[in-house]
C-alpha positions as CSV (number, residue, x, y, z in Angstrom):
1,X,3.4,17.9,-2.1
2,X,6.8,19.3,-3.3
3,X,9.5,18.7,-1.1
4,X,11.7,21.2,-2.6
5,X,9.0,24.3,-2.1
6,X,8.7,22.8,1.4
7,X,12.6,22.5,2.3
8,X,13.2,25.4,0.5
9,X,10.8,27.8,2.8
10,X,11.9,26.1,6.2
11,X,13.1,28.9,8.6
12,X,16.8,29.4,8.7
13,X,17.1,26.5,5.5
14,X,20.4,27.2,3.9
15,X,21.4,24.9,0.3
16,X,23.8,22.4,2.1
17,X,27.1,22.8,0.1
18,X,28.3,19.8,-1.9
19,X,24.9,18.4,-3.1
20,X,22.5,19.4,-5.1
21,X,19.0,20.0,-4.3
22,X,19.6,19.8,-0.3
23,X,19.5,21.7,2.3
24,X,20.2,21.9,6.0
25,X,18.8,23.6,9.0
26,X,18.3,23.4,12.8
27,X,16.1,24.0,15.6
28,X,18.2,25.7,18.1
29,X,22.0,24.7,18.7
30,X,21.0,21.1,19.6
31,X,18.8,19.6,16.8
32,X,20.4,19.7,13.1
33,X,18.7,18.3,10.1
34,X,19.4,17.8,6.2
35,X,18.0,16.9,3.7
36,X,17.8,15.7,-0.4
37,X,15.5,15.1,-3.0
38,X,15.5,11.7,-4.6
39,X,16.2,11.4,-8.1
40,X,12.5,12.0,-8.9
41,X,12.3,14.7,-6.7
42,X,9.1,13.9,-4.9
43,X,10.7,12.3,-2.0
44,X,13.0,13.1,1.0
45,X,16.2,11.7,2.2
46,X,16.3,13.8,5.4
47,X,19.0,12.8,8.0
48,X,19.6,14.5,11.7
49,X,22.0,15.0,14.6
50,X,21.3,15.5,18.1
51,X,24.2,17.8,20.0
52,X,27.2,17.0,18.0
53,X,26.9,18.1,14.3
54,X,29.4,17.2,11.7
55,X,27.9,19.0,7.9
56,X,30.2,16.9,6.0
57,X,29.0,13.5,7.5
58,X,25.4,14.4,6.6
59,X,26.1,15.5,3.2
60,X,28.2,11.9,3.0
61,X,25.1,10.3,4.4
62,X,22.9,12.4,2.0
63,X,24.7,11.3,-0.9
64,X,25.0,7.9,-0.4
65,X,21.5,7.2,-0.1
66,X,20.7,9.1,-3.0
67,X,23.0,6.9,-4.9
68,X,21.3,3.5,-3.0
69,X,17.9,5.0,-3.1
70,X,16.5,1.9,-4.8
71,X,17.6,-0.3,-2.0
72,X,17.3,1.7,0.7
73,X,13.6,3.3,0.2
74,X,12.3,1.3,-3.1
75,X,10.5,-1.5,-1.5
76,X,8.6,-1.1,1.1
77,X,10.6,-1.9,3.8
78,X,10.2,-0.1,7.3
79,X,13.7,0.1,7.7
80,X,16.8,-0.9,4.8
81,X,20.3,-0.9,5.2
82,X,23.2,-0.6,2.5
83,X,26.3,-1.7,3.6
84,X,29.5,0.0,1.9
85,X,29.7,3.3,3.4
86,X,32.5,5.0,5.3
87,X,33.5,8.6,6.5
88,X,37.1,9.6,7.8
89,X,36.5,9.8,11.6
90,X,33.8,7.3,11.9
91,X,33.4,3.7,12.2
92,X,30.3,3.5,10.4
93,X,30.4,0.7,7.6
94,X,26.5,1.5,6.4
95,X,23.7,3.6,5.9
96,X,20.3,2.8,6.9
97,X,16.7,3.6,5.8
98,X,12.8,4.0,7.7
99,X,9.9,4.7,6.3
100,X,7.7,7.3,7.1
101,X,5.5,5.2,9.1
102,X,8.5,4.6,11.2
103,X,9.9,7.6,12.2
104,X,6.7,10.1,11.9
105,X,8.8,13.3,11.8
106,X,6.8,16.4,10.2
107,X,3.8,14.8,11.2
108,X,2.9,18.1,13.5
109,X,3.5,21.0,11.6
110,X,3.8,19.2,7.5
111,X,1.9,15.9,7.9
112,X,2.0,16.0,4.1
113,X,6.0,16.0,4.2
114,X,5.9,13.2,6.2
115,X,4.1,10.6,3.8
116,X,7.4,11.3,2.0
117,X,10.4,11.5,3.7
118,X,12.4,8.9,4.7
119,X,15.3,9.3,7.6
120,X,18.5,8.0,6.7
121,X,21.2,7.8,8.8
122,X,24.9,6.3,9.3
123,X,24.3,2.9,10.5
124,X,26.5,-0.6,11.3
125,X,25.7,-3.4,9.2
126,X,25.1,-5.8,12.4
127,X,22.2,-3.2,13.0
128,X,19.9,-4.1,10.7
129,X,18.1,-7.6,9.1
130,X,15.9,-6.1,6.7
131,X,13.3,-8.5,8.1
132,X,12.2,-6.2,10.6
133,X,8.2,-6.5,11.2
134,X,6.6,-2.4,11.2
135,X,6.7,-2.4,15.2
136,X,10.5,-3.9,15.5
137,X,11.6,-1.2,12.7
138,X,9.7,1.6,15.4
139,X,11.3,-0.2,18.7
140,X,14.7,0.0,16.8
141,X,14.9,3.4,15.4
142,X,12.6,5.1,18.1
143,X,14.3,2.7,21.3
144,X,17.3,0.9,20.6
145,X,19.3,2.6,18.0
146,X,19.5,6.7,18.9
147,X,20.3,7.6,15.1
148,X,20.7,11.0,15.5
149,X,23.5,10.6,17.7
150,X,26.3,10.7,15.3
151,X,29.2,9.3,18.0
152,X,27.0,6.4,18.9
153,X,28.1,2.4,19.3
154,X,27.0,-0.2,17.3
155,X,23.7,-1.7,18.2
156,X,23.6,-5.1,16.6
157,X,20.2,-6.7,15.8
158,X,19.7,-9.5,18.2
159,X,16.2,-11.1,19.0
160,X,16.4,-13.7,22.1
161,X,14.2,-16.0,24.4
162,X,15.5,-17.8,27.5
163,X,14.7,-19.2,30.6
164,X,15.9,-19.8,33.9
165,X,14.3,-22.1,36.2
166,X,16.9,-21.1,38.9
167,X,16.6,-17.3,38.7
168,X,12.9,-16.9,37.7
169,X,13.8,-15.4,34.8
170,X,12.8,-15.6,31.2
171,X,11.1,-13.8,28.3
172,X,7.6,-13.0,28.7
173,X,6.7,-13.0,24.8
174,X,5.8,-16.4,22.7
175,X,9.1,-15.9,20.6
176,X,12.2,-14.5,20.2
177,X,12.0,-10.9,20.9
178,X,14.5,-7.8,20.1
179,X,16.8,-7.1,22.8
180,X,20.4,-5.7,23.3
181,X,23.9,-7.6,23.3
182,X,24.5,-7.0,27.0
183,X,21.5,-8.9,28.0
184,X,22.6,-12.4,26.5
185,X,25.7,-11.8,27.6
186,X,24.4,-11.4,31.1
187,X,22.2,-14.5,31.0
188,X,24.4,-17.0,29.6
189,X,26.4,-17.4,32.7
190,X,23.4,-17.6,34.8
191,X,22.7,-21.2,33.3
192,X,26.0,-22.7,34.7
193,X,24.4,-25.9,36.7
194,X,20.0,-25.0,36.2
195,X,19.1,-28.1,34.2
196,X,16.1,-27.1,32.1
197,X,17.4,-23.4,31.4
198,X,18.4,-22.3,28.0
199,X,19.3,-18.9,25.9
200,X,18.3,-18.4,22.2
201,X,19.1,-16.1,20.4
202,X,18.9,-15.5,16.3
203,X,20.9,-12.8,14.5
204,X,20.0,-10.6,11.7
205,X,20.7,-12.7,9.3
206,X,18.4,-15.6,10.6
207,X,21.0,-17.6,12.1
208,X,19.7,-19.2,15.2
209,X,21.7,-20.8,18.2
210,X,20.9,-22.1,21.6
211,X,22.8,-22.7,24.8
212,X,21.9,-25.0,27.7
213,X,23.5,-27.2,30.7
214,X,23.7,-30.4,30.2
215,X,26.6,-31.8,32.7
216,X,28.7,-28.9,30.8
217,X,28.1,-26.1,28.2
218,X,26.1,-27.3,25.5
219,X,25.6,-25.4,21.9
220,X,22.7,-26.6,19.7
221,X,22.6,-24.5,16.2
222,X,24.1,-24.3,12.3
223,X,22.5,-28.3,12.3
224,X,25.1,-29.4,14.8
225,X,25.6,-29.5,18.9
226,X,28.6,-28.7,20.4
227,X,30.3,-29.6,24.1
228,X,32.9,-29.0,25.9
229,X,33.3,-25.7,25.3
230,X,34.1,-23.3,28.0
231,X,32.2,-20.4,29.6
232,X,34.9,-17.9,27.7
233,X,34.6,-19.2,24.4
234,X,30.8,-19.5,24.6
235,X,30.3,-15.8,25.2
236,X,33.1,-15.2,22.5
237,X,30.8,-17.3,19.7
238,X,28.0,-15.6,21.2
239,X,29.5,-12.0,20.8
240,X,31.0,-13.2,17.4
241,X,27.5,-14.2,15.6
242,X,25.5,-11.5,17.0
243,X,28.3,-9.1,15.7
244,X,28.1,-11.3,12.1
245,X,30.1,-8.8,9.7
246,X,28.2,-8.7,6.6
């Protein structure tokens, strides 16, 4: 497999100005795509938008990678981010990384290019742990993160269990599992007075913390408990650790 011979012959591909040995091209006016050679030149670095399309912020993403390819796609990670990036007009502080076995694009029509490209795209640092199991990288990129969407919000990372006794509700899996901001945010107020309810959540870098009601707010987590504290600044510390800057 050559990925240049490949990208080259795509219909409509067109050198993407600024960057050596890329190109860009679309599928209709909605779907746009480009796409680099790594140093080597037997891999990928393909990143895409989906409605808005902005050339200069994929040859910025392009670029980037190729100068982080090591850490982005070097080992073996289903999905890498590399903080440090930035692009007049975005808030994008990163750029992030999945593995073929991730993403599966080509798979139809160049199942060969697949095995080898790898879809970068601008990302948030809170977005990504790096510890991401195969199926969490898929439920991120393929659910959670909508990467080709180029004037997206950040998603942070965020894996939580709870349970409340009072509202029958409470995670169904043995563990933490991924989940969006909105929802701990939701349940933590729900806990107000249910004795034997908690929330845990665990950022992406490991951190873990857990809230329950004991007479009053409690915080269990950094190997101390804290009281006292009020509904506002609970949900403040929440929003603050799952948003951890890097």
């Amino acid at each position: 497999m050559d990925p240049i011979t490949t990208l080259a012959g795509f219909p409509n591909a067109a050198p993407l100005a600024g960057l050596d040995r890329a190109w860009t091209w679309s599928l209709g006016p909605v779907l746009h795509f480009a796409g680099a050679v790594t140093a080597d030149g037997r891999r990928l670095l393909q990143t895409n938008q989906r409605g808005r399309h902005d050339a200069g912020l994929a040859r910025e993403v392009l670029a980037f990678a190729r100068q982080h390819e090591d850490a982005l796609i070097g080992d073996g990670r289903p999905i890498a981010a590399v903080r440090g990036f930035s692009a007049a007009g975005y808030a994008f502080d990163a750029v992030a990384a999945t593995a073929p076995e991730v993403h599966g694009h080509h798979r139809a029509q160049n199942p060969d290019l697949t095995a080898v490209t790898y879809i970068v795209f601008p990302a948030f640092a809170s977005e990504v742990s790096g510890r991401e199991s195969l199926d969490e990288a898929r439920a991120r990129y393929l659910k959670m993160l909508s990467p080709a969407d180029i004037g997206r919000d950040a998603v942070p990372f965020l894996k939580m269990r709870f349970d409340n006794p009072r509202t029958g509700g409470g995670s169904t899996n043995p563990g933490r599992a991924l989940t969006h901001p909105r929802l701990l945010h939701q349940e933590i107020p729900q806990l107000e007075g249910v004795v034997g309810g908690f929330a845990e959540w665990e950022n992406r870098v490991g951190d873990v913390w857990r809230v329950e009601w004991d007479q009053g707010w409690a915080l269990i987590g950094g190997g101390e408990e804290r009281r006292g504290l009020s509904l506002d600044d609970l949900l403040s510390f929440a929003d603050t650790t799952v948003r951890l800057a890097p």
